[in-house]
PDB file of N, CA, C and O in Angstrom:
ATOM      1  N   UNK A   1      28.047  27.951  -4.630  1.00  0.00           N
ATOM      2  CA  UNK A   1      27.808  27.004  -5.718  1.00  0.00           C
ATOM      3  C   UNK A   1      27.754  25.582  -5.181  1.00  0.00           C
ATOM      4  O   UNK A   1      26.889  24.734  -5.397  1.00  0.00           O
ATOM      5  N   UNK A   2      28.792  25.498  -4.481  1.00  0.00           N
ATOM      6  CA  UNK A   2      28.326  23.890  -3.690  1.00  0.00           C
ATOM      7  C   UNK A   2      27.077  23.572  -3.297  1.00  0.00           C
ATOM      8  O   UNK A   2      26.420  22.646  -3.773  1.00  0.00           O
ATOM      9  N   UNK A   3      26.562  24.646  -2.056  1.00  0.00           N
ATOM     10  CA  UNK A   3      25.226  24.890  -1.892  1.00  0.00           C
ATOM     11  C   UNK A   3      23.910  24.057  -2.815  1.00  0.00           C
ATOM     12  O   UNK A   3      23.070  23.207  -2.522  1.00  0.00           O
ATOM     13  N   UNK A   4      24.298  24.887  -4.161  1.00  0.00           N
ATOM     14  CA  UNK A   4      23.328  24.290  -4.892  1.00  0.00           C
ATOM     15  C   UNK A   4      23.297  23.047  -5.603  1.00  0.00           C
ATOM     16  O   UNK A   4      22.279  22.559  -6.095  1.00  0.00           O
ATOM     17  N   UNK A   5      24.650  22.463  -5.646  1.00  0.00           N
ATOM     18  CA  UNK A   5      25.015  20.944  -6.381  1.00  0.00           C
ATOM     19  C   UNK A   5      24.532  20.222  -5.196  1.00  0.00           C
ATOM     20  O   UNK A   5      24.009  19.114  -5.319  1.00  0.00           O
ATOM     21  N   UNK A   6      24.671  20.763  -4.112  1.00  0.00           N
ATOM     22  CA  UNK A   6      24.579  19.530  -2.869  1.00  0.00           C
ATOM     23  C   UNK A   6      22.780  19.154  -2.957  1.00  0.00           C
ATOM     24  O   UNK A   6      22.219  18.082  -2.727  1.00  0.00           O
ATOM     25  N   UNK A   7      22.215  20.426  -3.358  1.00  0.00           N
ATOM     26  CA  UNK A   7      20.711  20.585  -3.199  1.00  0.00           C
ATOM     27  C   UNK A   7      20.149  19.976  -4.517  1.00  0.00           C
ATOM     28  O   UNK A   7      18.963  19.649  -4.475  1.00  0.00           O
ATOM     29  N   UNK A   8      20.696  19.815  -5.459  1.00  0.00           N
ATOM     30  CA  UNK A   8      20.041  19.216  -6.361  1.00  0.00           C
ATOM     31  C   UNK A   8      20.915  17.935  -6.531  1.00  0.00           C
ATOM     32  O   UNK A   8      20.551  17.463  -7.608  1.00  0.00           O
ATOM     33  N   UNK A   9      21.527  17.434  -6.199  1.00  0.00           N
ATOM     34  CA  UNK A   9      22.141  16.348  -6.047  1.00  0.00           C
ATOM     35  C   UNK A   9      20.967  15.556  -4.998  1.00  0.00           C
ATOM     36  O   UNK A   9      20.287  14.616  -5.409  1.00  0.00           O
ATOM     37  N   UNK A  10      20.866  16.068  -3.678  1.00  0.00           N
ATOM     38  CA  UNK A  10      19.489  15.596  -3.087  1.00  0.00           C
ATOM     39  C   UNK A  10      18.737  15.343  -3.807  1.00  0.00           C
ATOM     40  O   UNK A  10      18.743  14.263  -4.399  1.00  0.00           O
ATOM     41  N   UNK A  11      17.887  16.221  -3.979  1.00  0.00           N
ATOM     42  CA  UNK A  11      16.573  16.556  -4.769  1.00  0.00           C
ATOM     43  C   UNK A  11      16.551  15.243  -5.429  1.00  0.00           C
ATOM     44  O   UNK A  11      15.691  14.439  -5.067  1.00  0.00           O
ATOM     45  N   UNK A  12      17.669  14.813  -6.660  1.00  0.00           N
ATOM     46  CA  UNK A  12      17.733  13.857  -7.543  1.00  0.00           C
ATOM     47  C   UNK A  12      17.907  12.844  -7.021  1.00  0.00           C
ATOM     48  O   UNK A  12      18.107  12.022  -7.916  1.00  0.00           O
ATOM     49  N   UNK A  13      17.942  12.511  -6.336  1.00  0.00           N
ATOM     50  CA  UNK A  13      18.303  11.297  -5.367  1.00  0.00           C
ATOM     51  C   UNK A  13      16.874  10.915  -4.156  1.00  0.00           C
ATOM     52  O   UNK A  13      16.638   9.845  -3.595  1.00  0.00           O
ATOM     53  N   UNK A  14      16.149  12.187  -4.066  1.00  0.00           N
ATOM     54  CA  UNK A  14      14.639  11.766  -3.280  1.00  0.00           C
ATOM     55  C   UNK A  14      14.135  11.640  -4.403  1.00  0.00           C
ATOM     56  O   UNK A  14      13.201  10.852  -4.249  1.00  0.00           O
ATOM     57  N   UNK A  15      14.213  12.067  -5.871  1.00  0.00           N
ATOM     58  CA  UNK A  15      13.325  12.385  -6.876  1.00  0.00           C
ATOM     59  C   UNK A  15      13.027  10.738  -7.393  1.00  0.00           C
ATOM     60  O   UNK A  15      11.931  10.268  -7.699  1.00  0.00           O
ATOM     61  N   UNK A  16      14.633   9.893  -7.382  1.00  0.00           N
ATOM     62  CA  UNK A  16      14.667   8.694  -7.716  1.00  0.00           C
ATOM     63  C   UNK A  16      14.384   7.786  -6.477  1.00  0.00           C
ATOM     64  O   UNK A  16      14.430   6.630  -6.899  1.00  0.00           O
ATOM     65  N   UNK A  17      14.178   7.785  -5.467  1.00  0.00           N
ATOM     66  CA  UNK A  17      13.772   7.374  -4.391  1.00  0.00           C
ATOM     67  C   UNK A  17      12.410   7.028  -4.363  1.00  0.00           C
ATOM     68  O   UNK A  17      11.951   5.896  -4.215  1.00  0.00           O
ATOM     69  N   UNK A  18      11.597   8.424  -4.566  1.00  0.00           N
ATOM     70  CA  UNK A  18      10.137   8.630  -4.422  1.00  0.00           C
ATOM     71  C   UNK A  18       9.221   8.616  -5.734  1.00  0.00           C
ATOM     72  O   UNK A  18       8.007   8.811  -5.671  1.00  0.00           O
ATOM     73  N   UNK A  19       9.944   8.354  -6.999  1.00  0.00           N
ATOM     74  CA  UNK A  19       9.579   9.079  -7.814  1.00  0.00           C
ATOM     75  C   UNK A  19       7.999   7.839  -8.604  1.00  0.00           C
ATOM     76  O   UNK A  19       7.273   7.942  -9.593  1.00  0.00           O
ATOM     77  N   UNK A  20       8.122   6.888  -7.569  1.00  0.00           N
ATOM     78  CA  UNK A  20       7.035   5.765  -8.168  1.00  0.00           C
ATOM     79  C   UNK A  20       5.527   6.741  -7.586  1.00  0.00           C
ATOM     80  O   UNK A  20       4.443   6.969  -8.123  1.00  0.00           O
ATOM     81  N   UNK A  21       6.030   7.067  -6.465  1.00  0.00           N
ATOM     82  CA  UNK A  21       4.817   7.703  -5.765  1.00  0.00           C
ATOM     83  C   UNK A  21       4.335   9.372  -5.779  1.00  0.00           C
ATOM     84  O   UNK A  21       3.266   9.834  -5.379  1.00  0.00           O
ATOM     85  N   UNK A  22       5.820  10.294  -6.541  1.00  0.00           N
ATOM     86  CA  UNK A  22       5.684  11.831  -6.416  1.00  0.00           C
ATOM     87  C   UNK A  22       5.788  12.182  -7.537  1.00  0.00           C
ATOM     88  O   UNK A  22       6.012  13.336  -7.903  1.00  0.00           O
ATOM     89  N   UNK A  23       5.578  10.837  -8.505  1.00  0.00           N
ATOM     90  CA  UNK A  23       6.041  11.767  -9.891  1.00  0.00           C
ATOM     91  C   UNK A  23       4.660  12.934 -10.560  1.00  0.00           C
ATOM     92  O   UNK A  23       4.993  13.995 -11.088  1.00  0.00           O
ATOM     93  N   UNK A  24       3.564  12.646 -10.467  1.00  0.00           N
ATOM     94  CA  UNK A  24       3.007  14.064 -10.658  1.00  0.00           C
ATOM     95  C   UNK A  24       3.244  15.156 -10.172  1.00  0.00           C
ATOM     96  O   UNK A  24       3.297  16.203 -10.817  1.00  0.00           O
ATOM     97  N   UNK A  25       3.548  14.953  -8.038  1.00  0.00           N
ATOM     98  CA  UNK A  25       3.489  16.080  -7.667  1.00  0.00           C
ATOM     99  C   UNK A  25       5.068  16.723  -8.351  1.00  0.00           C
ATOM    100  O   UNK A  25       5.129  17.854  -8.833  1.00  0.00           O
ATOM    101  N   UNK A  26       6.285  15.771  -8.282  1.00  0.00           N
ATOM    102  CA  UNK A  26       7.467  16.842  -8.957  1.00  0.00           C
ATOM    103  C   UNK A  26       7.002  17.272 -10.232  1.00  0.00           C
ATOM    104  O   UNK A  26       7.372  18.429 -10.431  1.00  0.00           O
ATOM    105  N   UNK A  27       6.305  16.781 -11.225  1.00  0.00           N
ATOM    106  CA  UNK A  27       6.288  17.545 -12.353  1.00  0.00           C
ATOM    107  C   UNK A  27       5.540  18.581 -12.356  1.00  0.00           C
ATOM    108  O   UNK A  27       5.567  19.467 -13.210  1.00  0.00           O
ATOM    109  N   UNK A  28       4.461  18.501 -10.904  1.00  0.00           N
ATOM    110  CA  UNK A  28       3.630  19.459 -11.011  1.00  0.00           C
ATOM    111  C   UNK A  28       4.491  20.719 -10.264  1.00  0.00           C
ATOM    112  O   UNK A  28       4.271  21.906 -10.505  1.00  0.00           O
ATOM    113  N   UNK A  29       5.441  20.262  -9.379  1.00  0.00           N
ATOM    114  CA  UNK A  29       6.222  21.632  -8.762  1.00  0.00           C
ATOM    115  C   UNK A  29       7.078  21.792  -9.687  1.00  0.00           C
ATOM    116  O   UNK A  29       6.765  22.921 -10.064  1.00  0.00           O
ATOM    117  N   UNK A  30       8.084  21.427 -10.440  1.00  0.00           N
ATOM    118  CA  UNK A  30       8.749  21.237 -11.673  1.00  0.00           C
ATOM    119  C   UNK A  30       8.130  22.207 -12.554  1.00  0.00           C
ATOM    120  O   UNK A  30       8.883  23.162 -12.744  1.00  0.00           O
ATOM    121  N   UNK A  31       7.188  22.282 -13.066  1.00  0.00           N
ATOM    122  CA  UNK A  31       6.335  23.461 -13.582  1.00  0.00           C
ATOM    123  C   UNK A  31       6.579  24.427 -13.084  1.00  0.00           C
ATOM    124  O   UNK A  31       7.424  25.203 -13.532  1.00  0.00           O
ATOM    125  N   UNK A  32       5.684  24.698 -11.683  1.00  0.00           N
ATOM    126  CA  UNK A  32       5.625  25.711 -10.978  1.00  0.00           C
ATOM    127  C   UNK A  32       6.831  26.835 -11.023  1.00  0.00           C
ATOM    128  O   UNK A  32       6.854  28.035 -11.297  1.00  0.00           O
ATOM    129  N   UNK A  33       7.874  25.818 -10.602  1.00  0.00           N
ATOM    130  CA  UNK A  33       9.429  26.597 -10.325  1.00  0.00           C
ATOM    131  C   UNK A  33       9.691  27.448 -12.159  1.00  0.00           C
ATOM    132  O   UNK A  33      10.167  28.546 -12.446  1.00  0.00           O
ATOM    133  N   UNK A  34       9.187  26.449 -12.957  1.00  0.00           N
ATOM    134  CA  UNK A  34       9.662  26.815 -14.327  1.00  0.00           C
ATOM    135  C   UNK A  34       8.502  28.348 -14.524  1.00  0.00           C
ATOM    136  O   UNK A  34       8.685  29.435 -15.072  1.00  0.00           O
ATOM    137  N   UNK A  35       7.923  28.059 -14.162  1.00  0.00           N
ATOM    138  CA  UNK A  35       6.333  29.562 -14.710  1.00  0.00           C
ATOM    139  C   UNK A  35       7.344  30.697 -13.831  1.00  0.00           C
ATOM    140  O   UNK A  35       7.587  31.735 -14.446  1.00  0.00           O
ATOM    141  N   UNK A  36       7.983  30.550 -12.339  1.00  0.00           N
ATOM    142  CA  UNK A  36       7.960  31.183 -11.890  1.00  0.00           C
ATOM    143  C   UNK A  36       9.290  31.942 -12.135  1.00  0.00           C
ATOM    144  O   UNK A  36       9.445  33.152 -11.974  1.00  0.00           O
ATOM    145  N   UNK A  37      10.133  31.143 -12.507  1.00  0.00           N
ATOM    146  CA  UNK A  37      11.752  31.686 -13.293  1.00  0.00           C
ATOM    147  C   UNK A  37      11.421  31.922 -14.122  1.00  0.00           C
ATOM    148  O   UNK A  37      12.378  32.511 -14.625  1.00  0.00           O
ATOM    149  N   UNK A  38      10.291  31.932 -15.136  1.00  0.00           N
ATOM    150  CA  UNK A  38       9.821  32.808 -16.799  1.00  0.00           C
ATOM    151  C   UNK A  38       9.835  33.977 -16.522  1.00  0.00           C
ATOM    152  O   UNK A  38       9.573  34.818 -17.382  1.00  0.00           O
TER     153      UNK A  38
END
């Protein structure tokens, strides 16, 4: 479980980092991950 707080704790932290320049591509992988956990 740490594992995964540590990993999305990242994530959220490149997400707010990068997010002037990646915000389509995260919403577009953001999707992806979501179609693929349906």
């Amino acid at each position: 479980m740490g594992i995964s707080v540590a990993f999305l704790d990242q994530y959220r932290v490149s997400t707010l980092i990068h997010q002037h320049i990646h915000t389509r591509m995260d919403a577009s992988m953001f999707i992806n991950l979501a179609e693929c956990s349906a």
